[in-house]
C-alpha positions in Angstrom: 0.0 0.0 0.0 2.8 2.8 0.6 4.4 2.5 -3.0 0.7 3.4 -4.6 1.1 6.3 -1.7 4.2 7.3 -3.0 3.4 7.1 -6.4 0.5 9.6 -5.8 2.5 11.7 -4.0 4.9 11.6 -6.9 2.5 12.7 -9.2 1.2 15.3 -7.1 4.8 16.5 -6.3 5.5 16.5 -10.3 2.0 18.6 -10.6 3.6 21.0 -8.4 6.8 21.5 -10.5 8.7 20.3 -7.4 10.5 17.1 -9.2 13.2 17.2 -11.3 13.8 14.6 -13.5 16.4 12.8 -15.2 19.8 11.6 -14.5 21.8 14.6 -15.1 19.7 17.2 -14.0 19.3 15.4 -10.6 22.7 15.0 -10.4 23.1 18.9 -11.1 20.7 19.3 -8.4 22.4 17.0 -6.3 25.8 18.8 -6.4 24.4 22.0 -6.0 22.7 21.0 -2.8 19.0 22.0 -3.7 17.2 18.6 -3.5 15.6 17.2 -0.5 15.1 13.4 -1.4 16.0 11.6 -4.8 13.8 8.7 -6.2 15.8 5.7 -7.8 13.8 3.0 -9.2 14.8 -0.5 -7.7 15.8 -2.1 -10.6 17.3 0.6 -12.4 20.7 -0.2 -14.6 24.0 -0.7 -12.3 25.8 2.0 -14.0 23.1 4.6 -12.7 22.9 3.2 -9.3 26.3 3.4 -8.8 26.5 7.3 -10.1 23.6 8.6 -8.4 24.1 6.3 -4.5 27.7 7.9 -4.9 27.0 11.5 -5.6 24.3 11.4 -2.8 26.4 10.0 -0.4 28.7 12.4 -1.3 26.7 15.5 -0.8 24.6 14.0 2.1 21.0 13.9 -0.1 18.6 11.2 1.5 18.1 8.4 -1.7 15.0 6.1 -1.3 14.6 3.1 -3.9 10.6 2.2 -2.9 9.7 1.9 -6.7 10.2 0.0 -9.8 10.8 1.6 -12.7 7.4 1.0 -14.3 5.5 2.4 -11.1 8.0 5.6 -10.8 7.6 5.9 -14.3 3.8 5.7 -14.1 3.3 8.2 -11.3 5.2 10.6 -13.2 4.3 10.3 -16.6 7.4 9.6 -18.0 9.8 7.5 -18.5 12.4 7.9 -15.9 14.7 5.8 -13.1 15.7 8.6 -11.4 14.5 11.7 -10.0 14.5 14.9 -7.0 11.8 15.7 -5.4 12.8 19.7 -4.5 10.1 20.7 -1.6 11.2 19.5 1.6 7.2 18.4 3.1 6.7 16.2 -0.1 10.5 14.8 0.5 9.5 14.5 4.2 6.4 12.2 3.6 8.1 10.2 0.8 10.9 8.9 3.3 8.2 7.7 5.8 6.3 5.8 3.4 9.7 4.7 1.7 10.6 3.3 5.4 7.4 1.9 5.9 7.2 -0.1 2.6 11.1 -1.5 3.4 9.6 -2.5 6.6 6.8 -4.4 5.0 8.9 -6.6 3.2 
């Protein structure tokens, strides 16, 4: 139940224009310190996982995987694996469903 949760809050977030999408724009967001939370999908490629779990260890930004790449893709309407959600109450409510979908499993 939490990943259809965060996948409307997602959607709602991207309705907003608080979500950035995109590999290199969230990293560029990531470097520059003005994301709250990024969004990998679970089974993204390993090239992609790698770059982005780095880059937000690096720089201290929270990184939740709660979503495949078919449901993140969904909630947003487009076709990404990764993205930033920018506002800091949508990041906020993301993590605790994020934790409590990892704790369902």
């Amino acid at each position: 139940m939490p990943s259809n949760q965060i996948s409307g809050l997602l959607g709602l977030t991207r309705r907003a224009r608080k979500l950035t999408t995109g590999t290199n724009q969230v990293l560029t967001r990531v470097r520059a310190h003005t994301t709250f939370l990024v969004v990998l999908a679970s089974d993204c490629g390993n090239r992609t996982k790698k770059t982005v779990t780095d880059k937000c260890r690096s720089f201290g930004i929270p990184l939740v995987t709660p979503l495949t790449k078919a449901e993140l893709s969904g909630a947003i309407g487009q076709q990404r694996s990764v993205v930033a959600v920018n506002d800091a109450g949508f990041a906020k409510k993301i993590t605790v469903l994020a934790r409590q979908a990892t704790n369902q499993n």
